[in-house]
C-alpha positions, -999 to 999 in steps of 0.1 A, spaced: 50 -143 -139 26 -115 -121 14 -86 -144 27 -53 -127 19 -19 -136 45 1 -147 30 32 -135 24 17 -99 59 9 -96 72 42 -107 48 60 -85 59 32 -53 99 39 -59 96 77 -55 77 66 -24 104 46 -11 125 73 -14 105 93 4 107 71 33 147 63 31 157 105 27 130 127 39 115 105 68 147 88 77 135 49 76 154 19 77 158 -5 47 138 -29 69 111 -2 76 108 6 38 108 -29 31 78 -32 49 63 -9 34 68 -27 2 58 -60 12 26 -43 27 23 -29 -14 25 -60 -27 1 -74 -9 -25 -45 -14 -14 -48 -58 -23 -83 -55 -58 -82 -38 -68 -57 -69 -50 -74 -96 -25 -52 -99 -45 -21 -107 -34 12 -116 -34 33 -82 -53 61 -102 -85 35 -104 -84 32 -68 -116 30 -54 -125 25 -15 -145 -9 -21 -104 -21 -31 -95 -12 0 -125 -27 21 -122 -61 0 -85 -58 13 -92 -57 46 -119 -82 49 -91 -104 29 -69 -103 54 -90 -102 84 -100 -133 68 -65 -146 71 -61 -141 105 -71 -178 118 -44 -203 136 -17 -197 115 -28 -169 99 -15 -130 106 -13 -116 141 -28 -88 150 5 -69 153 11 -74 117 -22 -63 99 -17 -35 124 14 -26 108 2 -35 72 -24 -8 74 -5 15 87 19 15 56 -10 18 40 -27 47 52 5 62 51 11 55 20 -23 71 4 -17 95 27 12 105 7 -2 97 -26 -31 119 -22 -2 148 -22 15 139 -54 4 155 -92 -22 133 -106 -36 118 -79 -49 144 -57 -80 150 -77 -85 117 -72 -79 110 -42 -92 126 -4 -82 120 23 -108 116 48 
């Protein structure tokens, strides 16, 4: 069974609704938003988003760069993988208790 953070997943379901009631997604838009989460929680081990620290994000990157051999993730995909996620810190760097630790830029 995989360790989650109880904080993360509070923190990504007032996300997702977000994205279903003040931006309008789909289910199958939010739901890639949360697969593209998943993803991200697992490269760091599950780590509170408050220790987030930009080396996380470059190690995810490379990580699935990585992946992208013959049957690996196309282009199209880890384009829309890190758009969830810049969206998503995006957001998260507008919410109480992460905007100190978080700038965007």
């Amino acid at each position: 069974m995989t360790p989650h953070n109880a904080g993360n997943e509070r923190v990504k379901r007032r996300y997702f609704v977000y994205l279903r009631e003040a931006k309008r997604q789909s289910e199958a838009s939010v739901d890639a938003a949360a697969k593209a989460l998943d993803r991200f929680e697992e490269s760091t081990g599950h780590r509170d988003f408050k220790a987030f620290h930009v080396e996380q994000a470059i190690a995810f990157k490379r990580r699935l760069y990585g992946s992208n051999g013959e049957k690996g993730l196309s282009r199209a995909t880890l384009h829309g993988i890190f758009g969830h996620m810049k969206r998503f810190f995006t957001w998260l760097a507008e919410q109480p208790g992460y905007r100190a630790r978080f700038r965007y830029g």
